[in-house]
N, C-alpha and C positions, 0 to 999 in steps of 0.2 A: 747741727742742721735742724732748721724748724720744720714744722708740718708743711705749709707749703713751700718750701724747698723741696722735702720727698715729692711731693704731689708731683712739681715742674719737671725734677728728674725724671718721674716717671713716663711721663705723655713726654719728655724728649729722647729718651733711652727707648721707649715701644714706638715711636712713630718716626726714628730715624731714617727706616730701610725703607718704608711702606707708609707714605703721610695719608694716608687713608683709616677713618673708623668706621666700620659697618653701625648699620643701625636700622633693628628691623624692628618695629612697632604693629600692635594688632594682631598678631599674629599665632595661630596655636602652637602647643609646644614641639609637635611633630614639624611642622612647617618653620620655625624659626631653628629649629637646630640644622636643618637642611639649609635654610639661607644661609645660619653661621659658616655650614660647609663651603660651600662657595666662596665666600667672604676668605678662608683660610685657605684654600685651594689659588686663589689669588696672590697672595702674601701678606694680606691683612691681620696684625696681631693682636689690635685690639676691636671690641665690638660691643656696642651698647643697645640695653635690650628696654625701650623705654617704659616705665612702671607708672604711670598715670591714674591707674587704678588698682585694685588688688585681684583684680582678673587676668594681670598680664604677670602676675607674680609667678606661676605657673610656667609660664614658658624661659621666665628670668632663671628657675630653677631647672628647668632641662638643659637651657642653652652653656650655663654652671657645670655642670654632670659632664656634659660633651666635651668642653673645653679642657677638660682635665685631662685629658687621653690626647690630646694633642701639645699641650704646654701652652696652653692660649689664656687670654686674660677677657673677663665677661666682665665689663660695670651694667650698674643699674644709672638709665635716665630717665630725665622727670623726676627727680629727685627733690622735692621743693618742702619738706619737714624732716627733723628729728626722729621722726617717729616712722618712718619711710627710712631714710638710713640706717637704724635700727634692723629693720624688716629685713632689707636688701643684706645687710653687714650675716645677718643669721642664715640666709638663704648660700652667700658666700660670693657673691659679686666682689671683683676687686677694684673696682672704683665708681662715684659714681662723681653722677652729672647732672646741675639745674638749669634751667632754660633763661635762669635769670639772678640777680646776685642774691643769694641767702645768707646771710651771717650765720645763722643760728643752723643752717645743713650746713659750710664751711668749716663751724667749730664740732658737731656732731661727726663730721667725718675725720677730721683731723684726731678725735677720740676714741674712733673707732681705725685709725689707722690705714684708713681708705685714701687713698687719692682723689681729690677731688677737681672739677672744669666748671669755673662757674661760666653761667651767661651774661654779657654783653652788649647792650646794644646801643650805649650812647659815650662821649667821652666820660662823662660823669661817673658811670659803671667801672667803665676802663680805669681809670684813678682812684676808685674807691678799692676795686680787687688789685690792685698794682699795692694800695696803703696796707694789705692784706698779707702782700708779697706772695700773690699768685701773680705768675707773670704767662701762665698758658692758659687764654679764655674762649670760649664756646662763642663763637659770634652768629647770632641770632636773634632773629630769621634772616639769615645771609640772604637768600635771593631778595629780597625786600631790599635789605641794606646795598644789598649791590657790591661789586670790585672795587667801586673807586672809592667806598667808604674807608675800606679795609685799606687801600694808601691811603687815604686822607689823614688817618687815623695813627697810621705806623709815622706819620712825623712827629707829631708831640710825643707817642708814647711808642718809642723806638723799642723799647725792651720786651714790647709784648709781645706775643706769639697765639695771633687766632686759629681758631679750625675751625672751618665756615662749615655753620650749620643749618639744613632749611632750605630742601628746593634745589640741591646739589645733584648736577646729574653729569653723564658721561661729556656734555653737550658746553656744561659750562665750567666743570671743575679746572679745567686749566686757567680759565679766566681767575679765579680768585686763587690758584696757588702765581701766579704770575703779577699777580697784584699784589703777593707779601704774603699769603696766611701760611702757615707752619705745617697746617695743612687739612683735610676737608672731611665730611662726612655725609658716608653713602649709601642709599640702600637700596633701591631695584636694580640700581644697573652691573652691582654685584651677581646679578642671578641672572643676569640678561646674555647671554653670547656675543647676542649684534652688539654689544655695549660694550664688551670686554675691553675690545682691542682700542679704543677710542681713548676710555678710561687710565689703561695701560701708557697709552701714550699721552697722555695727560699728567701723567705724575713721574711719569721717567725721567722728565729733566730735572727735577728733585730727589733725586734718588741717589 
């Protein structure tokens, strides 16, 4: 089994039950391991903590720390150097995620073992991480792209499997899991009550 072969298993083995990924950005460490709660109190099992800068590395490693005591899985996103997956890989994140196609983060994580979700946003992308044999990619900025990209899309390259990323909320996430993505990622309306039950029903038909 190659690198990403693990990778695919692993975003389809964690997002069987629960096609949702939390994803709390900006955030301090107290405040993002409290989202992660929520996020997990849901049945969300995987949650990406985005690292953009090396200020949010801080809260990537609380939300690491938490996760353990529950059996949950943290990646690091934003993931867009070698030298960043490095970072992330010592901090103990278990996968991460670029907002856009990286070769050089693809083959840095596949050496450190990490699963990795590149980004997509054009067929070009999609063909070039399919030549890669990732076949589960990050589609973003989804609300931009829109539901009907994500069909449009899934005819030429029926094997993919997106998780719309970008502007994802209680409001619209049904629209793109109903359009074909594999499945979505979320992050206020995880924390939000009025939102829960929306969201819940939103992904229960995939479930």
């Amino acid at each position: 089994m190659t690198a990403a072969d693990r990778s695919d298993a692993f975003f389809a083995q964690h997002l069987a039950a629960t096609p949702v990924i939390g994803i709390f950005r900006g955030q301090d460490p107290a405040t993002t391991v409290e989202l992660c709660e929520h996020a997990w109190d849901f049945g969300v099992d995987l949650v990406e903590i985005p690292v953009q800068s090396p200020s949010a590395l801080p809260s990537l490693r609380a939300a690491v720390e938490a996760a353990r005591a529950r059996g949950k899985h943290i990646g690091a996103g934003t993931v867009t150097s070698a030298e960043r997956v490095r970072a992330v890989m010592d901090i103990g994140a278990a996968f991460t995620v670029a907002p856009g196609l990286h070769p050089e983060v693809i083959e840095a994580s596949a050496q450190a073992g990490l699963p990795h979700l590149p980004g997509v946003a054009t067929a070009t992308d999609i063909a070039a991480a399919l030549a890669l044999g990732h076949t589960w990619l990050k589609a973003f900025p989804a609300r931009q792209l829109g539901p009907d990209w994500v069909t449009a899309q899934l005819a030429p390259f029926p094997d993919a499997h997106f998780v719309a990323t970008g502007g994802i909320s209680a409001d619209n996430a049904a629209a793109f899991l109903s359009a074909g993505c594999a499945a979505v990622a979320v992050g206020s309306a995880l924390a939000d009550p009025a939102a829960l039950p929306r969201l819940r029903e939103a992904v229960s038909p995939v479930r």
